[in-house]
C-alpha positions as CSV (number, residue, x, y, z in Angstrom):
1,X,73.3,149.9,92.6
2,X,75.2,152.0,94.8
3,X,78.8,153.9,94.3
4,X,81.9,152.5,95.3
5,X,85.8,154.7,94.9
6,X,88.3,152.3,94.0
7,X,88.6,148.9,95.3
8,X,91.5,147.4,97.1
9,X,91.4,143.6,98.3
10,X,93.6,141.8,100.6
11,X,93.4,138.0,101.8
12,X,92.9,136.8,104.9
13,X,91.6,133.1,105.9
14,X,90.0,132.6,109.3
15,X,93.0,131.3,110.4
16,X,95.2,134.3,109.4
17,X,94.4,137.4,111.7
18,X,95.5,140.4,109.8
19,X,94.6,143.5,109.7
20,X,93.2,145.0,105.9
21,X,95.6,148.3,105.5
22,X,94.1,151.6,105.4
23,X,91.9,152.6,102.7
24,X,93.2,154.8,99.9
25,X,92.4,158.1,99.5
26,X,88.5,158.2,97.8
27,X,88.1,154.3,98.9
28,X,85.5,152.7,101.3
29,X,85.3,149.9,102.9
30,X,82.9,147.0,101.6
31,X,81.5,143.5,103.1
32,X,78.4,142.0,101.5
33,X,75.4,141.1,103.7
34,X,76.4,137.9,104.9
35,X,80.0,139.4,105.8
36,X,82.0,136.3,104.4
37,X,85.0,138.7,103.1
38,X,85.9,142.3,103.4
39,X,87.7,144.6,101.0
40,X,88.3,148.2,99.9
41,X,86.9,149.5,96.8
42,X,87.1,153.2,94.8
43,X,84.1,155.3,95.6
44,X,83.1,156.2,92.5
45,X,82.9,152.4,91.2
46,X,79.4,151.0,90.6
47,X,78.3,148.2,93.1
48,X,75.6,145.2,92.1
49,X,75.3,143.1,94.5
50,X,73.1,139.6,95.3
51,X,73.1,138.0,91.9
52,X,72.7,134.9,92.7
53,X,74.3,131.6,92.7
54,X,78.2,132.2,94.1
55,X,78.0,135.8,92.8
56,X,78.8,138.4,96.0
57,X,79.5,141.0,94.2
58,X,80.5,143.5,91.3
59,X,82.1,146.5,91.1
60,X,82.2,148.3,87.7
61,X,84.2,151.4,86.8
62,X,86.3,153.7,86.7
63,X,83.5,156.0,86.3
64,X,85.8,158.3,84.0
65,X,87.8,158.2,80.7
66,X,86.9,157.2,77.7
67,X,84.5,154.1,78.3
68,X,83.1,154.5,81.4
69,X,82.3,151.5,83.5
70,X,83.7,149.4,81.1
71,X,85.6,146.9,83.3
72,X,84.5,145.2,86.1
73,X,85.7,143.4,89.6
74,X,83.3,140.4,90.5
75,X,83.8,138.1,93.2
76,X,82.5,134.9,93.5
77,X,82.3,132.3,96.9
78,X,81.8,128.7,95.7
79,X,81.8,126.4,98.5
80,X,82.0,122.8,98.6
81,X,79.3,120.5,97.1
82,X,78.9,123.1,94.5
83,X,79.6,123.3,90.5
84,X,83.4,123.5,91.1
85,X,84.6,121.9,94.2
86,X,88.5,123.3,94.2
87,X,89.9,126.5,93.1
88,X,91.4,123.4,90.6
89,X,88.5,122.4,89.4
90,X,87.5,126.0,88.6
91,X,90.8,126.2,86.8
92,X,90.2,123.6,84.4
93,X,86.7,124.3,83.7
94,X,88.4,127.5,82.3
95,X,90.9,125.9,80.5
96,X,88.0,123.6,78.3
97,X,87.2,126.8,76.7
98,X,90.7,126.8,75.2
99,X,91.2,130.6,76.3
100,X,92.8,130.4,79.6
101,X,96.5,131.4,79.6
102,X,98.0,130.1,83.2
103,X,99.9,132.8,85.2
104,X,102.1,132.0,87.6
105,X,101.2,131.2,91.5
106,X,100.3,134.2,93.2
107,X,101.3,134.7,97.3
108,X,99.5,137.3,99.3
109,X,100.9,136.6,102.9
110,X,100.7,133.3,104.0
111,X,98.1,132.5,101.2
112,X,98.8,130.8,97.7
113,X,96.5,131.7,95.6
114,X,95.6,130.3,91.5
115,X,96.1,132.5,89.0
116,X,95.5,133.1,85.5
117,X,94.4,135.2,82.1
118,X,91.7,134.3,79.6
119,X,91.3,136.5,76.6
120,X,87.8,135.9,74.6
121,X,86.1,137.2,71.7
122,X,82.8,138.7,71.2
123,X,80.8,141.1,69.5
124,X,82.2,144.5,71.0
125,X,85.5,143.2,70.4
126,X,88.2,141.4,72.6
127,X,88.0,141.0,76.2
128,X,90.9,139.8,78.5
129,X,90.2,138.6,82.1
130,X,92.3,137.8,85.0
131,X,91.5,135.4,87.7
132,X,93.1,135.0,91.1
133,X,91.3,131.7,93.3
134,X,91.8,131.8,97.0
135,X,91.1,129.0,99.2
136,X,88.7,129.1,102.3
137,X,88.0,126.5,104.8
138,X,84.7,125.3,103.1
139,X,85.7,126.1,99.3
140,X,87.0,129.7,97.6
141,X,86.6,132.6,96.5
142,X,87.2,133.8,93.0
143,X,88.1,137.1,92.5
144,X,87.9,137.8,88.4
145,X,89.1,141.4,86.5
146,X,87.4,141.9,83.1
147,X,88.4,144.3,80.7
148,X,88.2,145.5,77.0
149,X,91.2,145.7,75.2
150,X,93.5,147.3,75.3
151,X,92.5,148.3,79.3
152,X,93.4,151.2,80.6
153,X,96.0,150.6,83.0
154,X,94.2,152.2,85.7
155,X,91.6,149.0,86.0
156,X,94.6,146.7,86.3
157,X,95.8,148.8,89.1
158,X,92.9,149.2,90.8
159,X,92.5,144.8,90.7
160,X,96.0,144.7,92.2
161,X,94.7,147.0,95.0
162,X,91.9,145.0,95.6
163,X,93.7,141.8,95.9
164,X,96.0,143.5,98.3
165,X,93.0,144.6,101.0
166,X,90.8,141.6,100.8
167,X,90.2,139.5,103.7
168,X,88.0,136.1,104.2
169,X,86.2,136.6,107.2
């Protein structure tokens, strides 16, 4: 694993050229090895990478307070032909297990992205999620905040951050 500050992601498909702003205070730049999307991320945030299957990444902090690296920032690409062909379909999968909770439509730029909240239960106690689907040209890319809770707000904040930075390469 290595460390990673705090992590800000912005969109951008292939066919939107913008620019990803400038990295917070503390925050580094990250791209995985086979540079499909780039983002900013906290530096003191845990990185495991190359899980397998559409898992690119995960970045697990904040690295202080009172459960450190408790939440985490994982982001998935599934492409087309593959479990889930349409940010849709990954939807609805979600909804079988009766804990989704459907957000509104989110719009970063010119993209419209899926959005939505899952709570679940489990042995250490509640766990909420939230879920924001972006389309690329040959599938998309989930980008998925999990949290105990109550979360500390700071997790929430630093999931906003990284939506905001992220761009599909």
């Amino acid at each position: 694993m290595r460390s990673v500050c705090a992590v800000v992601l912005i969109v951008m498909l292939s066919g939107a050229c913008s620019k990803a702003p400038p990295a917070l205070p503390g925050w580094l730049g990250y791209a995985p090895k086979d540079n499909s999307f780039f983002c900013h991320a906290p530096g003191d945030w845990r990185v495991l990478e190359d899980q397998g299957g559409a898992h690119k990444v995960s970045f697990f902090g904040p690295a202080a307070g009172p459960a450190p690296y408790s939440e985490s920032i994982a982001v998935y690409r599934h492409q087309k032909g593959g479990a889930f062909a349409t940010p849709q379909d990954y939807a609805r999968a979600q909804a079988v297990s009766g804990a989704a909770i459907p957000a509104p439509g989110l719009k970063l730029g010119p993209i419209q992205a899926l959005e939505f909240r899952s709570e679940r239960s489990s042995r250490s106690g509640l766990t909420r999620s939230r879920s924001v689907l972006f389309p690329a040209e040959d599938g998309f890319f989930a980008l998925v905040h999990t949290a105990p809770s109550p979360a500390p707000p700071s997790g929430a904040a630093v999931f906003d951050e990284l939506l905001k930075s992220f761009r599909i390469r």
